[in-house]
C-alpha angles and dihedrals in degrees: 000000000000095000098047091045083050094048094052096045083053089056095042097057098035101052081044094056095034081058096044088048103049088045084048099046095050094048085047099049086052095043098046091049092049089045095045088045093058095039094052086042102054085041087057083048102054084046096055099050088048098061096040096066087042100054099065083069090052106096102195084054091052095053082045094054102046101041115114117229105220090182097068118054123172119233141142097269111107110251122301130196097206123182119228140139118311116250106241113325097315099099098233115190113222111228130165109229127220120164093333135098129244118214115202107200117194114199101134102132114252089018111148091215083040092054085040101060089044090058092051086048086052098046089039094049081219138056119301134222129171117191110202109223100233102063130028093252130138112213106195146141105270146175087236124057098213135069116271133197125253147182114205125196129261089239088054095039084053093050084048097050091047097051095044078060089062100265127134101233134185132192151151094226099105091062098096088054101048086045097237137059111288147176109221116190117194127208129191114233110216120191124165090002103299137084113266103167150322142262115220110199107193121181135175129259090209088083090059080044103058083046099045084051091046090045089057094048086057093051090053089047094054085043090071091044096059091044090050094052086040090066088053099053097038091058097050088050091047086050084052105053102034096042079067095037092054095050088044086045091044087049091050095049085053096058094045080061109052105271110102089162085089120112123189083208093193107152112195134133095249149091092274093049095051085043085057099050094043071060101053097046088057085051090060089037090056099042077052108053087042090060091043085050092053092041090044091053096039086054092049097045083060107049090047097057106039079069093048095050093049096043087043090060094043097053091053089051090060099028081063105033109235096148106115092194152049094230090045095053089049085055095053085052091059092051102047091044091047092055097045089057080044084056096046090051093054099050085037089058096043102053082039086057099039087046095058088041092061126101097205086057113098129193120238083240123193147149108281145145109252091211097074097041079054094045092048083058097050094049087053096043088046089077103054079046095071092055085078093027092247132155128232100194104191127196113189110151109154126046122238125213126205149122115283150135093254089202090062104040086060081052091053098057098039091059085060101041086049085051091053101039084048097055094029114096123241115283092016119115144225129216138199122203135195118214129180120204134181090258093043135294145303139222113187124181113205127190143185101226129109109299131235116267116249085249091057100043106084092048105047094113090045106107120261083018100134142134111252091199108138081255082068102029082123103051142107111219085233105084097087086043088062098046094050082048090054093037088049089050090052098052096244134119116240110199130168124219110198145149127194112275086001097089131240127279109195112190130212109216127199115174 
């Protein structure tokens, strides 16, 4: 059981982390690009405008700037690539310009512009353009000394003639042309007031790339890590709850075998722990209720056969006809025939009790007033009263409703009122009485007889729990059983009040 509860907390937790990672890593791998990408964009910005008040000082980009570039001449003719002579020794190629874009690249070595354009990439941490305001010409630091034609898209000639406006612009339109996926940020030059040109900042997206990749390696990293850990701590929860569920599993085991003396004796704050002691408790219950069985048989053992041994002895004295006399055999009558009705009212009690104590067994409930079940039982006890000349006063002066099975509650009453008239002495009296409260209502049955000791008290509706006093020579130790039983089904408390040689006082309860 361990190893597969460890096995399954393994898979649990795994499964759990590999799902958060992969949520996470996604969402991290967005986010960070998203992030990286705006970072790296406001810092271009920042570049760029920064370049861009700093290149009006620049002497060598003013010269840049307000050259005019004689080769290129704007007309309606669509774009021509010309031959002519080279300017200097750079090699220029002549071209007439119609909608397209001319890009000047420096990269003759100890070149002022050349020096010049290294320094902006520098600066720029990227590569720099600057686009003159006046012609439609790229300066930048290229691999070709010479001025090369190119189209532009419409997305990058947008992002020039913004910028040229005075806006701070940003794109990725310039990528097609640079051959690999970049970020350009543009810039306007102002210099006396007026735009005179732009600064273009590209850099490449290789670089977030490369973070974003790194990023990801450290969150596999860190994967391994967790599952690692998880492992660990899989395996010392799985050491805390098995090393309880195999104590609670060894004590059951124990009970199904007989011993119901085991205890798992785990002591936490948890669910287990209060699983163990709800365990334990049926462990006590069922010690209990083994010792109540044994007492319960052994009781019963005993007041069968005291009957049967008496009746026994009885039937052989007259099977063999040792009565002398007619007045001796008719004493031997009584006797078998009294402990024969001792007998029925044994048996009668106990499947009266067993039955109560069922489940399964259901009460003929209805809406009744309990007075009149209780008066029907006074009237019937008052009878066997008069045999000791003794009074039942009943009060009942208020009727109460409720819902009962009219047939038990009599019998209810009648189990206490044949307790009191039992241990009451001749011309004494009971009395019930009917009391209403706030929370419900009270019947008490008090009686004159001689009182329950301290000791007993607390066990009088146990079964076989009776006074073997010559006033209860004839009863069962299960009529009090039953009324607590009765009393239980109908959803009242049934309590005793009583003091040695000051009689006994038993209370209905209904709350």
């Amino acid at each position: 059981m361990k190893q597969s509860l460890l096995k399954k907390i393994l898979l649990y937790f795994s499964a759990v982390l590999l799902l958060f990672s992969l949520l996470m890593g996604i969402v991290f791998s967005l986010l960070f690009a998203r992030h990286s990408q705006e970072i790296h964009q406001e810092e271009m910005q920042k570049r760029a405008l920064a370049l861009a008040a700093a290149i009006p000082a620049m002497e060598e980009a003013t010269k840049i700037l307000q050259a005019e570039d004689e080769a290129y001449t704007d007309t309606s003719s669509p774009t021509e690539l010309l031959p002519g002579r080279g300017r200097g020794h750079h090699g220029r190629m002549m071209m007439h310009q119609g909608q397209g874009w001319c890009r000047r690249q420096y990269n003759e070595p100890n070149n002022n512009a050349t020096a010049f354009f290294q320094q902006l990439n520098e600066l720029g941490e990227g590569e720099v353009w600057l686009v003159s305001a006046g012609s439609r010409m790229i300066r930048s630091y290229g691999a070709e000394n010479k001025d090369v034609l190119t189209d532009l898209s419409p997305e990058a000639e947008e992002l020039i003639a913004e910028v040229l406006q005075g806006q701070a612009v940003h794109s990725r339109a310039f990528s097609p042309l640079l051959g690999t996926p970049s970020i350009t940020v543009a810039a306007p030059i102002y210099q006396n007031g007026r735009i005179s040109g732009a600064v273009l900042l590209h850099h490449s997206l290789k670089n977030m790339e490369n973070s974003q990749w790194q990023g990801m390696r450290l969150l596999g990293i860190s994967l391994l890590l967790a599952l690692l850990l998880t492992a660990v701590l899989a395996a010392i929860l799985a050491r805390h709850f098995t090393r309880p569920l195999l104590k609670m599993q060894q004590t059951a085991r124990a009970f199904a075998s007989g011993d119901l003396t085991a205890r798992t004796g785990i002591r936490q704050q948890d669910e287990i722990g209060q699983l163990a002691t709800d365990l334990d408790t049926l462990g006590t219950e069922l010690e209990q209720s083994r010792t109540e069985r044994q007492d319960f048989l052994t009781a019963i053992s005993h007041e069968l056969r005291t009957p049967l041994t008496v009746l026994r002895g009885t039937l052989e004295l007259l099977w063999q006809d040792l009565t002398s006399t007619p007045e001796q055999k008719s004493r031997c009558q009584e006797q078998a025939m009294s402990s024969l009705a001792s007998l029925e009212r044994l048996v009668g009690d106990l499947l009266e009790l067993t039955r109560l104590q069922n489940p399964g067994f259901t009460l003929q409930k209805e809406t009744l007033d309990v007075t009149e079940a209780f008066q029907d039982a006074v009237r019937q006890m008052q009878i066997m009263a008069e045999t000791k000349h003794i009074e039942i006063i009943a009060d009942f002066h208020q009727p109460l409703i409720m819902e009962g099975d009219y047939g038990r509650l009599r019998q209810l009453l009648i189990i206490l009122l044949d307790n009191a008239v039992k241990f009451s002495p001749e011309k004494s009296f009971i009395t019930v009485e009917q009391q209403v409260t706030p929370k419900g209502w009270q019947v008490s049955v008090t009686d004159q007889g001689c009182g329950i000791s301290p000791e007993e008290l607390p066990h009088i509706f146990d079964k076989f729990r009776t006074n073997r006093g010559q006033e209860n020579r004839q009863g069962t130790g299960l009529g009090l059983a039953i009324a607590q039983e009765i009393a239980q089904r109908h959803g009242l408390r049934l309590t005793c009040e009583s003091q040695l040689g000051q009689g006994s006082k038993f209370i209905i309860i209904a709350e």
